[in-house]
N, C-alpha and C positions, 0 to 999 in steps of 0.2 A: 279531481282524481287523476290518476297516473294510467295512462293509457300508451298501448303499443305502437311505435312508428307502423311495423310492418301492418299491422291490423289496420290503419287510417287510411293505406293506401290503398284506395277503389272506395272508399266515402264516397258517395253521392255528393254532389253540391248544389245549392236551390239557390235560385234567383227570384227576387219578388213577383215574377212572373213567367217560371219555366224554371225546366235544368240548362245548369250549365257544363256538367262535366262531371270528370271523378279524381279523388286526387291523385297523383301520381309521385310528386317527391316534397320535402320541405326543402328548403334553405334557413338554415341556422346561421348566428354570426360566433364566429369561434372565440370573439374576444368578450362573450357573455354565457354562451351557452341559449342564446333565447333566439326560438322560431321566426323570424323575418315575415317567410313567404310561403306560402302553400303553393305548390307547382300545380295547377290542373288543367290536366287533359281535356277539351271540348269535344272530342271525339268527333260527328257525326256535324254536328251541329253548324261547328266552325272548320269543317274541312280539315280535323286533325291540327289545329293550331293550339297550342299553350299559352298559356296569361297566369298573369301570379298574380295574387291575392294577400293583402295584408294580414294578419291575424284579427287585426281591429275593426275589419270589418266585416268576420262573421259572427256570427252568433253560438249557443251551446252547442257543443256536439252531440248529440242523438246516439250515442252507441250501440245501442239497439237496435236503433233502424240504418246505422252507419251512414248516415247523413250530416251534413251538414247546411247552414240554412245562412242566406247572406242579404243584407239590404240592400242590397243593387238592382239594378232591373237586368236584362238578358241587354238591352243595348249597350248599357254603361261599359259592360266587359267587352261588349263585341267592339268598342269603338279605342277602348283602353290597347298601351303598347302593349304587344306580346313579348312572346318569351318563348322561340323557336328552336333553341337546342337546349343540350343538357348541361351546359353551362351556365355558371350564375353570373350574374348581367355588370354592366358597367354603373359608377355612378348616377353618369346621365340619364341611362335610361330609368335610374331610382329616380330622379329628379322628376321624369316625365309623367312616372306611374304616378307619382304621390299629387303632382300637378290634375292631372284627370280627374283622378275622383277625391282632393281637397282635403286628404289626409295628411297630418300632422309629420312631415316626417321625422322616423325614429333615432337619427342621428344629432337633430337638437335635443337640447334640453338636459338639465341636471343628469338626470334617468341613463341618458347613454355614456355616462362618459365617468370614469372613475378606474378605483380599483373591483374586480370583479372575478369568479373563477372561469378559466378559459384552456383551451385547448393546447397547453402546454405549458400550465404554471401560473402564478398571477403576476399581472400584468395591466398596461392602461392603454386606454382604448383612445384613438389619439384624436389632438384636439383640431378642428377643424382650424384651413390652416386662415392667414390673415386675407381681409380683401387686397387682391392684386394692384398694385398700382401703377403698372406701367405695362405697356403694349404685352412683352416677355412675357412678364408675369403672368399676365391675361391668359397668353398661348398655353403655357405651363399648367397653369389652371384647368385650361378647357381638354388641353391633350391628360390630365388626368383622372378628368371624371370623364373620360372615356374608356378609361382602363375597366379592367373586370376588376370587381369590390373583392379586394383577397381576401377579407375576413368575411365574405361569405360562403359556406361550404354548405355540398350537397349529401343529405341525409341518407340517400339512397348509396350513394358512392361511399359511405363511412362503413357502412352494416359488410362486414366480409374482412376490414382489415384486422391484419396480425397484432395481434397485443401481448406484451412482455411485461414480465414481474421487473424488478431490481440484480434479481437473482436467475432468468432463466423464461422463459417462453412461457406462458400461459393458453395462449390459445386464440378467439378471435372474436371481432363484434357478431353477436345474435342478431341483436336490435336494439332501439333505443326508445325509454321510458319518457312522454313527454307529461306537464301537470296542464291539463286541461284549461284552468282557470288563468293562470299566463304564458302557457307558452314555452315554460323555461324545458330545454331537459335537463330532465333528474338525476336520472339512471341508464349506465350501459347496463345491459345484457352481454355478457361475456360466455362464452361458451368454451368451456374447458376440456371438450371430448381426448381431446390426442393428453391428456393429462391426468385429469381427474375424470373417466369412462362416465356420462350420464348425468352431469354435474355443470348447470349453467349458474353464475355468480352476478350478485348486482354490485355496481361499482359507479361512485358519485364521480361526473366531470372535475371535481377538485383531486384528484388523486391522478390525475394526466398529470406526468412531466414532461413528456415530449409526443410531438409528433411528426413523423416523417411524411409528407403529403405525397411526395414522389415515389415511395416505397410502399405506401402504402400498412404504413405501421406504426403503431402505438406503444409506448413505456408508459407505466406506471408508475409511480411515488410509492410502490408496494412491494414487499415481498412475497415469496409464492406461498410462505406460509398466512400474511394478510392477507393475501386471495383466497385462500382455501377454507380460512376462518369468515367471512364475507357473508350478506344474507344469501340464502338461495331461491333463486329464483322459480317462481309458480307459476307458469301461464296461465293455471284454470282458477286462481285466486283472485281475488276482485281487489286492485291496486290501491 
């Protein structure tokens, strides 16, 4: 089922043996449109420290009870790299995370790499590059997966940007529709108040033509009149 970003964050989260926290943001990868990382807050527990979480290693989400529930123990996270600002992280420290707790990481394999719809068009997702073979290289290497992963973006910092028809201003992100079952998002929530008065529009990540990351703003592959023709959006309907 299709469930709201904004309603996941403050999810409980459970450890095979305690809480660990609530959720605070996701990280998405823009050249897919799919969930990476749950950002959670440890609050109390861990002295206000953050740690990401795979998708793959929770389990259902509990909507009901706004939980969620993970097979780790309370040590495993406390010993796992954090994740201290609100920025999404470097290579390496993906390298580290996925090292810790033995998960497969999502950038091998058939799965990650293709054509795909993404956050400004379709596009390919790029191949990882050869092994280095000389000192340079090496450095080149390691000075890269130290960089911050571009194509990961933070869901909380999406929700508020400006979004434009083909033809003219529409309005801005509400929220974002994620599918429970993998992760992927689905659906903007676009909210059309300064336009169409009372009237939020859902709108599939394949109809992104551009996005401005620095501006803070979105174009669509749509006219205002394909927006306004668009499903509309329910919050109190069951997704």
């Amino acid at each position: 089922m299709l469930f709201s970003f904004e309603t996941l964050r403050g999810y409980g989260i459970h450890a095979t043996d305690g809480d660990i926290g609530s959720v605070r943001d996701v990280y998405f990868e823009d050249t897919s449109s799919i969930v990476r990382y749950l950002v959670v807050d440890t609050g109390g527990w861990l002295a206000g420290r953050r740690v990401l979480l795979a998708p793959a290693a929770v389990g259902a989400v509990d909507h009901q009870g706004q939980a969620i529930s993970t097979g780790l123990t309370r040590r495993q996270v406390e010993e796992s790299p954090g994740a201290e600002t609100d920025q999404p992280v470097s290579r390496q420290h993906e390298e580290a995370l996925y090292r810790h707790y033995g998960w497969d990481p999502y950038w091998y394999g058939a799965a990650a790499y293709g054509i795909a719809p993404y956050w400004g068009g379709m596009g390919l997702a790029a191949v990882p590059p050869a092994v280095p073979e000389s000192t340079v290289e090496r450095d080149l290497a390691a000075a890269e997966r130290g960089r911050r992963n571009p194509h990961l973006r933070s869901a909380r910092e999406v929700v508020g940007y400006y979004v434009g028809a083909s033809d003219g201003d529409i309005g801005h992100v509400e929220d974002l529709l994620i599918d429970d079952a993998d992760w992927h998002i689905r659906e903007l929530v676009i909210d059309t108040r300064n336009w169409l008065p009372g009237k939020k529009v859902l709108v599939s990540p394949e109809r992104l033509r551009s996005v401005d990351w620095a501006e803070q703003h979105i174009v669509l592959d749509m006219t205002r009149a394909d927006v306004k023709a668009s499903p509309e959006y329910d919050a109190t309907a069951p997704a």
